[in-house]
Backbone as XML, in Angstrom:
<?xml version="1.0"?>
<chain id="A" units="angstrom">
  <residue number="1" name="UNK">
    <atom name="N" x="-62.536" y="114.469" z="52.658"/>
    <atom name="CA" x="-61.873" y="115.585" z="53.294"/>
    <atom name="C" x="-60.827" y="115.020" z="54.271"/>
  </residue>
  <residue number="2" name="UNK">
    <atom name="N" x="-59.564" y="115.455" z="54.323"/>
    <atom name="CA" x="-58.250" y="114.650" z="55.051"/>
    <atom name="C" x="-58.660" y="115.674" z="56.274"/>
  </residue>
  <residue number="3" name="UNK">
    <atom name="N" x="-57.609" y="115.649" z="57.380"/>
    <atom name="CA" x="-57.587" y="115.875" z="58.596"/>
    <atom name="C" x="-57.273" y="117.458" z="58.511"/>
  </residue>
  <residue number="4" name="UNK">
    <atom name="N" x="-56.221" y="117.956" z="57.688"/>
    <atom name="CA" x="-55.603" y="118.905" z="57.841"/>
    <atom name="C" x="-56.835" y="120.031" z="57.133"/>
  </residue>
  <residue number="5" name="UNK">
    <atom name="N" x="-57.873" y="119.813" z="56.012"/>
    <atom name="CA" x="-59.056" y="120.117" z="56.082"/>
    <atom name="C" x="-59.962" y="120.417" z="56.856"/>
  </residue>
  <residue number="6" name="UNK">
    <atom name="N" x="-60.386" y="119.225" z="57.148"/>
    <atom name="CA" x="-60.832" y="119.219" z="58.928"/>
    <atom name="C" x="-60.762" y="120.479" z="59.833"/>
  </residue>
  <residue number="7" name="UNK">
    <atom name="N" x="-59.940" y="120.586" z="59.854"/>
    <atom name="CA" x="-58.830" y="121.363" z="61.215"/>
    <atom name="C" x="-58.825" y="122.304" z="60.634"/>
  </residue>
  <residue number="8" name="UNK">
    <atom name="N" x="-58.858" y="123.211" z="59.245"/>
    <atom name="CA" x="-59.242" y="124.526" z="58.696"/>
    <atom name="C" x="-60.701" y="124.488" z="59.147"/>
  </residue>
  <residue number="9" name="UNK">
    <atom name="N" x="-60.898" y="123.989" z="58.701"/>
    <atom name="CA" x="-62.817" y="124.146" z="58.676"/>
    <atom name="C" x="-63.397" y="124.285" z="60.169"/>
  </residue>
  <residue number="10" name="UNK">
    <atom name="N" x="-63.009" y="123.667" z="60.824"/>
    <atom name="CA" x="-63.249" y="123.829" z="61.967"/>
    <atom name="C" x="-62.576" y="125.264" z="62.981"/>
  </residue>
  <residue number="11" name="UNK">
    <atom name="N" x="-61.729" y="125.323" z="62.624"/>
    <atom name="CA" x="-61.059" y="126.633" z="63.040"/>
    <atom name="C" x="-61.656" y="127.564" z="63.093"/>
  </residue>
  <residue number="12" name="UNK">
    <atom name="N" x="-61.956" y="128.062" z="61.404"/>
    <atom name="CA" x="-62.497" y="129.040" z="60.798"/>
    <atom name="C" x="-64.219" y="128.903" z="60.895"/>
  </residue>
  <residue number="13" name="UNK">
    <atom name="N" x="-64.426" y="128.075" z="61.418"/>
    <atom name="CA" x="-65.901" y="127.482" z="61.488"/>
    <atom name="C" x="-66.756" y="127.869" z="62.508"/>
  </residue>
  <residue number="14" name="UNK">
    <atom name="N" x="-65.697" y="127.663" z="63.801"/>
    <atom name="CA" x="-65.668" y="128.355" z="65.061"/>
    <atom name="C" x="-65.711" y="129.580" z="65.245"/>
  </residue>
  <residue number="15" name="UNK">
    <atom name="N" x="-64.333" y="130.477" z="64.343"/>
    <atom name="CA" x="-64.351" y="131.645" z="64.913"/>
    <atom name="C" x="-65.866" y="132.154" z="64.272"/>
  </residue>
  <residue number="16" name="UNK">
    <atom name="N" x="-65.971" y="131.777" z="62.693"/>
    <atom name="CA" x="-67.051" y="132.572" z="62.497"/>
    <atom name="C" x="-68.119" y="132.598" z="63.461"/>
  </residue>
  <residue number="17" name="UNK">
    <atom name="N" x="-68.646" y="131.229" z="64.171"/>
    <atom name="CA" x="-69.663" y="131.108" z="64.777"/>
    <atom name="C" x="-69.896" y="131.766" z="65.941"/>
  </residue>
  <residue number="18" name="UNK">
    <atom name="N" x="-69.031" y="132.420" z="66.381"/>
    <atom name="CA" x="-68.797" y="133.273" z="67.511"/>
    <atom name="C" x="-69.053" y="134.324" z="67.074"/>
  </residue>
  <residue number="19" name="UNK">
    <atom name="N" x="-68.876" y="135.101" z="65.684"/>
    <atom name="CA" x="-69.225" y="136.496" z="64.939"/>
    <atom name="C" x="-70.491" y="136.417" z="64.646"/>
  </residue>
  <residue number="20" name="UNK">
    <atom name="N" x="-71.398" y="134.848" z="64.491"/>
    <atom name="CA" x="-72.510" y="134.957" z="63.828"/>
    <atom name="C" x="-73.422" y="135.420" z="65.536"/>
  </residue>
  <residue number="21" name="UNK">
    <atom name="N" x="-72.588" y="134.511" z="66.642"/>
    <atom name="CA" x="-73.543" y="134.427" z="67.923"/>
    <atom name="C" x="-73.471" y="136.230" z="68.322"/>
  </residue>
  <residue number="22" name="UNK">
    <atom name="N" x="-72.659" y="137.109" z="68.101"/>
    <atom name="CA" x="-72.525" y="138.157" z="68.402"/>
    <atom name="C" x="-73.685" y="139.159" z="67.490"/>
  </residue>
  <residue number="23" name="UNK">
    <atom name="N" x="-73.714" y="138.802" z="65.753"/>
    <atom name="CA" x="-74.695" y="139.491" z="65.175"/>
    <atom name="C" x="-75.884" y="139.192" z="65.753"/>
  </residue>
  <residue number="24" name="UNK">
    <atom name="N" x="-76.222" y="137.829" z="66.038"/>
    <atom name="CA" x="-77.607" y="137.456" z="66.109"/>
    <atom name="C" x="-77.903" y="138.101" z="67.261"/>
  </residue>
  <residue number="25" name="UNK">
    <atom name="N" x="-77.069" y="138.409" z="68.837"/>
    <atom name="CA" x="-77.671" y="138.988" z="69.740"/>
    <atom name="C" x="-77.477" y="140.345" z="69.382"/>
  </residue>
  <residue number="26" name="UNK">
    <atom name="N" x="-76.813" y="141.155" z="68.510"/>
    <atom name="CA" x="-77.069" y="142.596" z="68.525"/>
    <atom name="C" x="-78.357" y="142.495" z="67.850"/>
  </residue>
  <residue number="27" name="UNK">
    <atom name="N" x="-78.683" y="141.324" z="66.484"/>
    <atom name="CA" x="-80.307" y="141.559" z="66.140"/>
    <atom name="C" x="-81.853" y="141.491" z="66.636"/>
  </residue>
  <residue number="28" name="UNK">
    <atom name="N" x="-80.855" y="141.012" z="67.766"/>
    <atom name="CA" x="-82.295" y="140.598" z="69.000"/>
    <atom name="C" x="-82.527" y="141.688" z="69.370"/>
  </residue>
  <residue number="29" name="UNK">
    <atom name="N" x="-81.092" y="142.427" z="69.859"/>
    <atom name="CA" x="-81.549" y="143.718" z="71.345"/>
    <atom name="C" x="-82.277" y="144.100" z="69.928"/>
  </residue>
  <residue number="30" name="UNK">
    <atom name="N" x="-82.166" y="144.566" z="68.867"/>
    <atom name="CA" x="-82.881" y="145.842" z="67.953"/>
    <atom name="C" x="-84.087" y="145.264" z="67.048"/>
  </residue>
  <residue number="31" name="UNK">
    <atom name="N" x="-84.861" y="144.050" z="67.548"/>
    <atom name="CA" x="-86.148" y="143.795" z="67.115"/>
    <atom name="C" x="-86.830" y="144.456" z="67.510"/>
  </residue>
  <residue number="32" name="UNK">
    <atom name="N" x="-87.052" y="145.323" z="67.973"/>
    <atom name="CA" x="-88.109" y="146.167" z="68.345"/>
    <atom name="C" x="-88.359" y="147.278" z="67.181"/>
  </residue>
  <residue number="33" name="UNK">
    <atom name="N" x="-87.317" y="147.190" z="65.777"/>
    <atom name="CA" x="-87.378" y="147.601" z="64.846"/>
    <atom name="C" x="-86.853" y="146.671" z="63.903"/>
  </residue>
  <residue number="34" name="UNK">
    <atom name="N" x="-87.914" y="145.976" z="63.303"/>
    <atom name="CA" x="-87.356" y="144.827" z="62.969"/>
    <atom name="C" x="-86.264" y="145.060" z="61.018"/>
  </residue>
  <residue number="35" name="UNK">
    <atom name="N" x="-86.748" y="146.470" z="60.705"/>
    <atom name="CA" x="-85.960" y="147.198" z="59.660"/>
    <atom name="C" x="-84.461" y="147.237" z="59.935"/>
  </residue>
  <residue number="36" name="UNK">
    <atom name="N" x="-84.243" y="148.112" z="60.976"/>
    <atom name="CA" x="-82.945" y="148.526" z="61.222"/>
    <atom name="C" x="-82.192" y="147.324" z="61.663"/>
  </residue>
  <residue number="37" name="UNK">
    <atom name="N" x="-82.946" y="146.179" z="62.189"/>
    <atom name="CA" x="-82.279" y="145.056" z="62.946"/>
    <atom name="C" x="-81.631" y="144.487" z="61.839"/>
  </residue>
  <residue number="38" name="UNK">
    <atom name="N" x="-82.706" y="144.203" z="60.494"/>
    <atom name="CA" x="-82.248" y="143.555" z="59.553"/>
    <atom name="C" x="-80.334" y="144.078" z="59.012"/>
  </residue>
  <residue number="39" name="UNK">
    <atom name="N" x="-81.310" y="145.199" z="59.251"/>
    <atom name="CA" x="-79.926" y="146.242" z="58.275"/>
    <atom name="C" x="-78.460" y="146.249" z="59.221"/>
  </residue>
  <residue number="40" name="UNK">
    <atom name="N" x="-78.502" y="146.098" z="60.402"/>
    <atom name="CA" x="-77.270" y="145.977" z="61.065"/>
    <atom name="C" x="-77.069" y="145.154" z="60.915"/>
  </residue>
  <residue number="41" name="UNK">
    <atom name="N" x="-77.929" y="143.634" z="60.884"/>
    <atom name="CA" x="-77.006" y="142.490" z="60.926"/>
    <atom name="C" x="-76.380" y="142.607" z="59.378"/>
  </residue>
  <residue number="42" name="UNK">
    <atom name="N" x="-77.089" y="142.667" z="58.179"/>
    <atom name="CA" x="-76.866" y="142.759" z="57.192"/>
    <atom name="C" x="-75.180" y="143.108" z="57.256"/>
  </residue>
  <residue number="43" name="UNK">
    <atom name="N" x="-74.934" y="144.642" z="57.767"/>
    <atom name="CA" x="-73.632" y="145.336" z="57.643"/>
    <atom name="C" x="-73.170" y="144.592" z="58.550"/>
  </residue>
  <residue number="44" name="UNK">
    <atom name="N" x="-73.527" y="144.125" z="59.732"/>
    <atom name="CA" x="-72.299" y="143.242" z="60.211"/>
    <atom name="C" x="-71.838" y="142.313" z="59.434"/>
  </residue>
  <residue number="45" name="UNK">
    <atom name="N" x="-72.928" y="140.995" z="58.921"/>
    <atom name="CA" x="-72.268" y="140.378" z="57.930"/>
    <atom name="C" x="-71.573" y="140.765" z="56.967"/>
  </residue>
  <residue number="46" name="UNK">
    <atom name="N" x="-71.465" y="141.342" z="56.336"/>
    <atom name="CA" x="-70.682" y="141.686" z="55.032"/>
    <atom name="C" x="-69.466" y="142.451" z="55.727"/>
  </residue>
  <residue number="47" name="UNK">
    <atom name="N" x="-69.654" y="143.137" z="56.667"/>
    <atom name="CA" x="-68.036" y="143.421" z="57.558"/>
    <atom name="C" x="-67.296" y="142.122" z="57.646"/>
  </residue>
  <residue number="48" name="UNK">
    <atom name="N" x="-68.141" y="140.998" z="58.081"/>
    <atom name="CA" x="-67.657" y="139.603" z="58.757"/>
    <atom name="C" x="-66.839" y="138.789" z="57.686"/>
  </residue>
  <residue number="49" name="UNK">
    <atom name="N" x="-67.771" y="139.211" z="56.459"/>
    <atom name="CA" x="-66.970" y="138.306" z="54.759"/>
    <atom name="C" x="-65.786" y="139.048" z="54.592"/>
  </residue>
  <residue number="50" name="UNK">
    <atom name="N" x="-65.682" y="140.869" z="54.670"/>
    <atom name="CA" x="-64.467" y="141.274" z="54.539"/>
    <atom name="C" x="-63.236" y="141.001" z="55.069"/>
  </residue>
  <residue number="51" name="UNK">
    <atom name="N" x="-63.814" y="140.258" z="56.663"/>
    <atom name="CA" x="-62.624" y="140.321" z="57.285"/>
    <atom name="C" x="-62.299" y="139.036" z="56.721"/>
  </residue>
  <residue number="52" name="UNK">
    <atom name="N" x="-63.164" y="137.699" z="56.944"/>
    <atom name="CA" x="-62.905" y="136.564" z="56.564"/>
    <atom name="C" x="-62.362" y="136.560" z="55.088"/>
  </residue>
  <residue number="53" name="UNK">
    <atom name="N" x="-62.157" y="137.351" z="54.504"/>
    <atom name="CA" x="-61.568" y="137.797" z="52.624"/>
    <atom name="C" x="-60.147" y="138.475" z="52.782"/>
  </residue>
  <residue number="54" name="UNK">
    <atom name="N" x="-60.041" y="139.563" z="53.942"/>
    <atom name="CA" x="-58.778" y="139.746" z="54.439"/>
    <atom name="C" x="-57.909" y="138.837" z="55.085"/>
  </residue>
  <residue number="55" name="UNK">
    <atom name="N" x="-58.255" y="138.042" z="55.546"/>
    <atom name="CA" x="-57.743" y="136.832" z="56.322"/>
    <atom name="C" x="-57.014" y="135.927" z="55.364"/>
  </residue>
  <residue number="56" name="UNK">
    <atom name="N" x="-58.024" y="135.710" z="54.116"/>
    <atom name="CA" x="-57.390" y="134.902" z="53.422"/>
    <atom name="C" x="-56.462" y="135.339" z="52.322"/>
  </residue>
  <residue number="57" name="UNK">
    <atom name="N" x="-56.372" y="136.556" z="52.138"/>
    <atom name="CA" x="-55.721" y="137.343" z="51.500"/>
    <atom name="C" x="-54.072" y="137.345" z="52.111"/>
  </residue>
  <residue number="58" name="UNK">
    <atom name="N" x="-53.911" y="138.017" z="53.592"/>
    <atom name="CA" x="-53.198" y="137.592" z="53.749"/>
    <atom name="C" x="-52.676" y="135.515" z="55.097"/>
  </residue>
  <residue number="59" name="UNK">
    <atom name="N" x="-53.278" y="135.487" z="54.455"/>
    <atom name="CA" x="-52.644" y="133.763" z="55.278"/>
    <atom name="C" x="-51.552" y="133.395" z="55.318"/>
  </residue>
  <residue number="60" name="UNK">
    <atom name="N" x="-50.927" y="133.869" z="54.042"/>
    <atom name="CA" x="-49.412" y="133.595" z="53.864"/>
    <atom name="C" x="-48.793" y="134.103" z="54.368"/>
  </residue>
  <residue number="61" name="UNK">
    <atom name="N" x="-48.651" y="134.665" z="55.332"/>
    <atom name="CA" x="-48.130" y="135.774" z="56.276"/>
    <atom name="C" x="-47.647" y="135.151" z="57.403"/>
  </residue>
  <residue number="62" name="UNK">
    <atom name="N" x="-48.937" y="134.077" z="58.244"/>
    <atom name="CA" x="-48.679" y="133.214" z="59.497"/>
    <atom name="C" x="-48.285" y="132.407" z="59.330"/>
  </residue>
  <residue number="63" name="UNK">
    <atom name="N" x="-46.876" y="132.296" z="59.785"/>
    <atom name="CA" x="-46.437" y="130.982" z="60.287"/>
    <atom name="C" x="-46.848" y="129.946" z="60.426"/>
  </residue>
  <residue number="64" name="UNK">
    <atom name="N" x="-46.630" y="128.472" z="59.540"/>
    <atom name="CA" x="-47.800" y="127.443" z="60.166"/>
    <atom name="C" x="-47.812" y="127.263" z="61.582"/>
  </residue>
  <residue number="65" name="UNK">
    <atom name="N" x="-46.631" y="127.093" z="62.251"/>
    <atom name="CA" x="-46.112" y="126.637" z="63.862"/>
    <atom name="C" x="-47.606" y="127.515" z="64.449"/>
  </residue>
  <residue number="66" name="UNK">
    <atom name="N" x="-47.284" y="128.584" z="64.263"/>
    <atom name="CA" x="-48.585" y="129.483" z="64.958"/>
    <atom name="C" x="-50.156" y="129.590" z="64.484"/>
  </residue>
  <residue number="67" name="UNK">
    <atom name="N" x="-50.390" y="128.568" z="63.610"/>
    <atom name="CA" x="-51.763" y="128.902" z="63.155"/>
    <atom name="C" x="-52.980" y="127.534" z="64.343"/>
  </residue>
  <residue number="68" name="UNK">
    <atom name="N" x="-54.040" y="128.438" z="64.389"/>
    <atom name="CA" x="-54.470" y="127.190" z="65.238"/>
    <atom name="C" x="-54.909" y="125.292" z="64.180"/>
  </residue>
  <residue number="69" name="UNK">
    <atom name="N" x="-54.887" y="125.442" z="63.082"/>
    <atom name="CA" x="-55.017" y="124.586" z="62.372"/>
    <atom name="C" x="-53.388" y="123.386" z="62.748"/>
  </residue>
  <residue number="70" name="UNK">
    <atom name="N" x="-52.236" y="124.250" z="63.021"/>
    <atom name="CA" x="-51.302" y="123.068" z="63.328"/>
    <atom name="C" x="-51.190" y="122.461" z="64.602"/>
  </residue>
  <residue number="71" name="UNK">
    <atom name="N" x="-52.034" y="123.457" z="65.603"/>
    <atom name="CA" x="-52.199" y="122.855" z="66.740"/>
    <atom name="C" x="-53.182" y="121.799" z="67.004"/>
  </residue>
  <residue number="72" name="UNK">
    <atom name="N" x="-54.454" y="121.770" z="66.259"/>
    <atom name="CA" x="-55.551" y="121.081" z="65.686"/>
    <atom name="C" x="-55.077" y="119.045" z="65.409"/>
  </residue>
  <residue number="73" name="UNK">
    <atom name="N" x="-53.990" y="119.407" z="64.796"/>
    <atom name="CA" x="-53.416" y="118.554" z="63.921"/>
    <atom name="C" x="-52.564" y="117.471" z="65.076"/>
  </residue>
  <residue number="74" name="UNK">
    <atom name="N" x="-52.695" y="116.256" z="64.621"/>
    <atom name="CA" x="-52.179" y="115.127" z="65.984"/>
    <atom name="C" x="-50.568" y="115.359" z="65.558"/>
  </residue>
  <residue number="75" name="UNK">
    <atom name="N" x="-50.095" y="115.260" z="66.472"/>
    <atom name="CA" x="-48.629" y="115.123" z="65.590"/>
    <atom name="C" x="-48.094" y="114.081" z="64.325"/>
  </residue>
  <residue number="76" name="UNK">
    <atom name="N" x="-48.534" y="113.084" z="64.694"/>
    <atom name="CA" x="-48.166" y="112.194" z="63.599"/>
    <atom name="C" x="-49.328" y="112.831" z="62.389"/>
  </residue>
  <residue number="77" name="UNK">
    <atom name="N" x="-49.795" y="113.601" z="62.471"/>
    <atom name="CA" x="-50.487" y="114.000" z="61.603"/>
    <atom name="C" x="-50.444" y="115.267" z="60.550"/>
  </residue>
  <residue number="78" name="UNK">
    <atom name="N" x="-49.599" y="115.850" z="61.045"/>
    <atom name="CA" x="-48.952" y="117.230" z="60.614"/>
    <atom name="C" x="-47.790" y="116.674" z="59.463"/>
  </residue>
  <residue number="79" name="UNK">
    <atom name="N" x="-48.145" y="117.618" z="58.506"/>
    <atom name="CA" x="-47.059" y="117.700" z="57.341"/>
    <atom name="C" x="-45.529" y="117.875" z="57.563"/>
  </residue>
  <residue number="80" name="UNK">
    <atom name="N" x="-45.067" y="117.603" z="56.548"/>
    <atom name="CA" x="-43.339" y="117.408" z="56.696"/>
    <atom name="C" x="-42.876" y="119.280" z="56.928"/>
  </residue>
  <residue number="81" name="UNK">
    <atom name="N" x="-42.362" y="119.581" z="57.754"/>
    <atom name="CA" x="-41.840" y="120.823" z="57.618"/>
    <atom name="C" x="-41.523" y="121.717" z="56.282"/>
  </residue>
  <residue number="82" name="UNK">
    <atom name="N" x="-40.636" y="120.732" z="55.333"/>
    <atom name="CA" x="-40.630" y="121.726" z="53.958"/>
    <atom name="C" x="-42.041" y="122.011" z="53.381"/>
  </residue>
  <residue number="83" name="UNK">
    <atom name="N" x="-42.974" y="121.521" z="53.479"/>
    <atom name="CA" x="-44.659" y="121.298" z="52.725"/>
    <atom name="C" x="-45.347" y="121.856" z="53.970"/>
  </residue>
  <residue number="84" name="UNK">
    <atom name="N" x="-45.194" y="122.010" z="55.322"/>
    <atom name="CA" x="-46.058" y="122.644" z="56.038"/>
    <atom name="C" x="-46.456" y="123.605" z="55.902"/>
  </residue>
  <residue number="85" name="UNK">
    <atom name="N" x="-46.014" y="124.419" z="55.636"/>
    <atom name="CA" x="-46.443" y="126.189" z="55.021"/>
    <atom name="C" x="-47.173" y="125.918" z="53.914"/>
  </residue>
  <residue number="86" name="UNK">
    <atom name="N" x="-46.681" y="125.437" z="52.535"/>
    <atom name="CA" x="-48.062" y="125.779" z="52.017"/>
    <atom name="C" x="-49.175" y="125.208" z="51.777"/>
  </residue>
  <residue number="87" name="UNK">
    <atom name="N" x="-48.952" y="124.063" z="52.510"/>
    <atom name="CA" x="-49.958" y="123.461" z="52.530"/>
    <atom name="C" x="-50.652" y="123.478" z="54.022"/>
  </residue>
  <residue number="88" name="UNK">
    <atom name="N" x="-50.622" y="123.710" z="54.720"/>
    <atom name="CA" x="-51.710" y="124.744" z="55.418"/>
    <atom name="C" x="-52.176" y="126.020" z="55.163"/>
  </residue>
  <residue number="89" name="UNK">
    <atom name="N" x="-51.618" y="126.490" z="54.612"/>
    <atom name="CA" x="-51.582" y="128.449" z="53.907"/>
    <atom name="C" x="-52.914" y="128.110" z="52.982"/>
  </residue>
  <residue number="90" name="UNK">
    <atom name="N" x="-52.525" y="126.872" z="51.829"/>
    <atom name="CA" x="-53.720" y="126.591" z="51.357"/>
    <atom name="C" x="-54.756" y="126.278" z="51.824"/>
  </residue>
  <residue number="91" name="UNK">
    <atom name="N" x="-54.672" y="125.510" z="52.911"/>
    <atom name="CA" x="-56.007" y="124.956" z="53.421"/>
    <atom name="C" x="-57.037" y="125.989" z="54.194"/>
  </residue>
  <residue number="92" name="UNK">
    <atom name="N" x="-56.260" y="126.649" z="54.559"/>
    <atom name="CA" x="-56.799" y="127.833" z="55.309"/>
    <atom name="C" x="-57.408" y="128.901" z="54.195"/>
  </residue>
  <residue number="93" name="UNK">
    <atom name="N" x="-56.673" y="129.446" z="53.385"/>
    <atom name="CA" x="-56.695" y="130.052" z="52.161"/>
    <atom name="C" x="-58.477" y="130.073" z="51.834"/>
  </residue>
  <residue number="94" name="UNK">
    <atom name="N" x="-58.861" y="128.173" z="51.455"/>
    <atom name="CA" x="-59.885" y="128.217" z="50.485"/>
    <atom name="C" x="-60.981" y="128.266" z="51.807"/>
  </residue>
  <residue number="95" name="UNK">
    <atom name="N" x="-60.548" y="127.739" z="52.936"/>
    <atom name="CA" x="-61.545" y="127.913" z="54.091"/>
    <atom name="C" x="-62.216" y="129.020" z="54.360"/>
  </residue>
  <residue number="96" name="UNK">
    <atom name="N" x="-61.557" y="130.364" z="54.623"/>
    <atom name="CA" x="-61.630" y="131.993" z="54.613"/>
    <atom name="C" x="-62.304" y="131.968" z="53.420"/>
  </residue>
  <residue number="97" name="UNK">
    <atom name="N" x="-61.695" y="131.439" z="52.047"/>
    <atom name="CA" x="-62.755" y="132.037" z="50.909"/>
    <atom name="C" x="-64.051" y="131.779" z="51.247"/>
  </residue>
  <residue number="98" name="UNK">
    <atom name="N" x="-64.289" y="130.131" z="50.971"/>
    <atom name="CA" x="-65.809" y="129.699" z="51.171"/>
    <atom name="C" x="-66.210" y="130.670" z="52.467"/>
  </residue>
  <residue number="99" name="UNK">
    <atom name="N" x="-65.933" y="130.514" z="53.595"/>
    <atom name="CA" x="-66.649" y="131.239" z="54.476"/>
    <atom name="C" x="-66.808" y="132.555" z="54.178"/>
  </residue>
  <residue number="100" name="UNK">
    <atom name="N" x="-66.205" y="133.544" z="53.767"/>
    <atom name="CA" x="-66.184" y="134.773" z="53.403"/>
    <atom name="C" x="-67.861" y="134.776" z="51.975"/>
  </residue>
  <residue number="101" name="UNK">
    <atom name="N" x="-67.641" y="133.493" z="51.266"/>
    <atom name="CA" x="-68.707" y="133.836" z="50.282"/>
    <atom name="C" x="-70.115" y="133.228" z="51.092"/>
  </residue>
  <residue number="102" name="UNK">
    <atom name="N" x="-70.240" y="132.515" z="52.547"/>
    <atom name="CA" x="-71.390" y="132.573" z="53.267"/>
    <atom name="C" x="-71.661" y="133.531" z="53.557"/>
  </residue>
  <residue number="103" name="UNK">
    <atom name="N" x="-71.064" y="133.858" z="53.799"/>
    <atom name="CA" x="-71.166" y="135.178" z="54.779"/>
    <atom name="C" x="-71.241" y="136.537" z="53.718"/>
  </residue>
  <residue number="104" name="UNK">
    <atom name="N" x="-71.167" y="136.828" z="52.992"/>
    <atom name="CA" x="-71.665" y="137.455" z="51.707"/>
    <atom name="C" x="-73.113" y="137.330" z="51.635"/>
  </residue>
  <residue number="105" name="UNK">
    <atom name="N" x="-73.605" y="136.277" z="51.246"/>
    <atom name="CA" x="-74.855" y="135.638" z="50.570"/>
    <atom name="C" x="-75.532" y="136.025" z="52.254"/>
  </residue>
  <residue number="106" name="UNK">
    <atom name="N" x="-74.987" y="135.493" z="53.244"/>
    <atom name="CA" x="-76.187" y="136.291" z="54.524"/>
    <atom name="C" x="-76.528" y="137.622" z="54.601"/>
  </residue>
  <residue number="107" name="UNK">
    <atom name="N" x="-75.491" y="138.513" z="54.362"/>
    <atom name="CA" x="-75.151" y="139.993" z="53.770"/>
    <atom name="C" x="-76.134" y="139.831" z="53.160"/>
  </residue>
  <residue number="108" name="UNK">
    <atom name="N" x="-76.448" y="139.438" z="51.889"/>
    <atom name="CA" x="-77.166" y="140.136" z="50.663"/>
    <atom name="C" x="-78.575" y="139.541" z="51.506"/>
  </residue>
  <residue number="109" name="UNK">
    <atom name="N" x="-79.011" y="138.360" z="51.755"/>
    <atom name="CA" x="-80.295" y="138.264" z="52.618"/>
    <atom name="C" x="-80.684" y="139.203" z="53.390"/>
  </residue>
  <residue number="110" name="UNK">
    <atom name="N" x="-80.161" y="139.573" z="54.396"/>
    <atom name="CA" x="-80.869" y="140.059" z="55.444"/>
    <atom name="C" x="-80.664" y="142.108" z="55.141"/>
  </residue>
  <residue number="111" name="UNK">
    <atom name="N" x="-79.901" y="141.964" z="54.063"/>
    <atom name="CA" x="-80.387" y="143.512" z="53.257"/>
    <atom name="C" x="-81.695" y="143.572" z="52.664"/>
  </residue>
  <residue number="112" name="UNK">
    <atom name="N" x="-81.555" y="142.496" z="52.127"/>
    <atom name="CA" x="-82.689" y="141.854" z="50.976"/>
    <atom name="C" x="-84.068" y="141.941" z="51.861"/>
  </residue>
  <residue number="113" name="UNK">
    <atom name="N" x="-83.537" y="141.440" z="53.504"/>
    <atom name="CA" x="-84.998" y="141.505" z="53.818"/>
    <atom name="C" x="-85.202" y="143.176" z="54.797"/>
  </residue>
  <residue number="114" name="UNK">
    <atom name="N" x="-84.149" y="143.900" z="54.713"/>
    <atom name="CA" x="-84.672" y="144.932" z="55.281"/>
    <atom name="C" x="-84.881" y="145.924" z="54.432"/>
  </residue>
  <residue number="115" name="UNK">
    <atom name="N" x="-84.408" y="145.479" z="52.778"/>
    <atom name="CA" x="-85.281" y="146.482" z="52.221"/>
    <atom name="C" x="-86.839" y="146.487" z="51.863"/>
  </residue>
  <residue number="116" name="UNK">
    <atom name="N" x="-86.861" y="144.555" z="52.049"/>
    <atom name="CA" x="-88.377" y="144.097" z="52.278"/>
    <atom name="C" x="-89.382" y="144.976" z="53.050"/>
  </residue>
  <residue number="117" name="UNK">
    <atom name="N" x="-88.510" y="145.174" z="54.340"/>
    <atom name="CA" x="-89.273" y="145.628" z="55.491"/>
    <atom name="C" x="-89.832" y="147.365" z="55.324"/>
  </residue>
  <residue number="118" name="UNK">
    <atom name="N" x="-88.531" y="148.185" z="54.538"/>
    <atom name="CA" x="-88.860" y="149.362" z="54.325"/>
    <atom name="C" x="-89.922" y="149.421" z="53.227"/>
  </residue>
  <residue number="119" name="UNK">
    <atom name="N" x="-90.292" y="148.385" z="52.148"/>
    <atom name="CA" x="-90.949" y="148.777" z="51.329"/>
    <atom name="C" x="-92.388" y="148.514" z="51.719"/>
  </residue>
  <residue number="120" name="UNK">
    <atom name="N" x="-92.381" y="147.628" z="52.759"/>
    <atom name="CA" x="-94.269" y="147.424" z="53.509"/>
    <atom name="C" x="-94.659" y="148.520" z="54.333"/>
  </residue>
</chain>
């Protein structure tokens, strides 16, 4: 994995982890029903893949200059200006995908386990 990889992954790695630290404490306050807890985080996640699926949908949109992946990047390390766009656009691109399809598959778990919960 080169640098400019790196520096997607980490980006996008971050923000998610800040969406995951936000589901996990709305699933805390609502353990006291441990059904419905499931089921919100559930819909949060799969909100979280949409957005992370919208994101990558449009990427091509941001400017590399402005993405935090070129700020990430050492200077001598950043791509030639004609190749900077799409080749960060890409890198970012497949980053949002993969994360968008974690974040799916947590979706389908924690549905999975609150329909567990309704059926006991």
């Amino acid at each position: 994995m080169n640098k400019l990889d790196q520096a997607a992954e980490f980006s996008v790695a971050r923000g998610s982890g800040f969406a995951g630290l936000a589901i996990f404490v709305l699933m805390v306050a609502m353990m006291y029903e441990p059904r419905q807890s499931f089921e919100i985080g559930g819909i949060a996640a799969l909100f979280t893949a949409l957005v992370l699926r919208l994101k990558a949908l449009l990427a091509h949109k941001t400017p590399y200059k402005r993405t935090e992946v070129w700020l990430l990047l050492d200077p001598l390390e950043r791509p030639l200006p004609e190749v900077a766009q799409r080749v960060i656009t890409t890198a970012r691109r497949e980053v949002y995908f993969r994360f968008a399809y974690y974040w799916a598959r947590l979706a389908l778990l924690l549905i999975g386990a609150a329909i567990f919960w309704r059926a006991i």
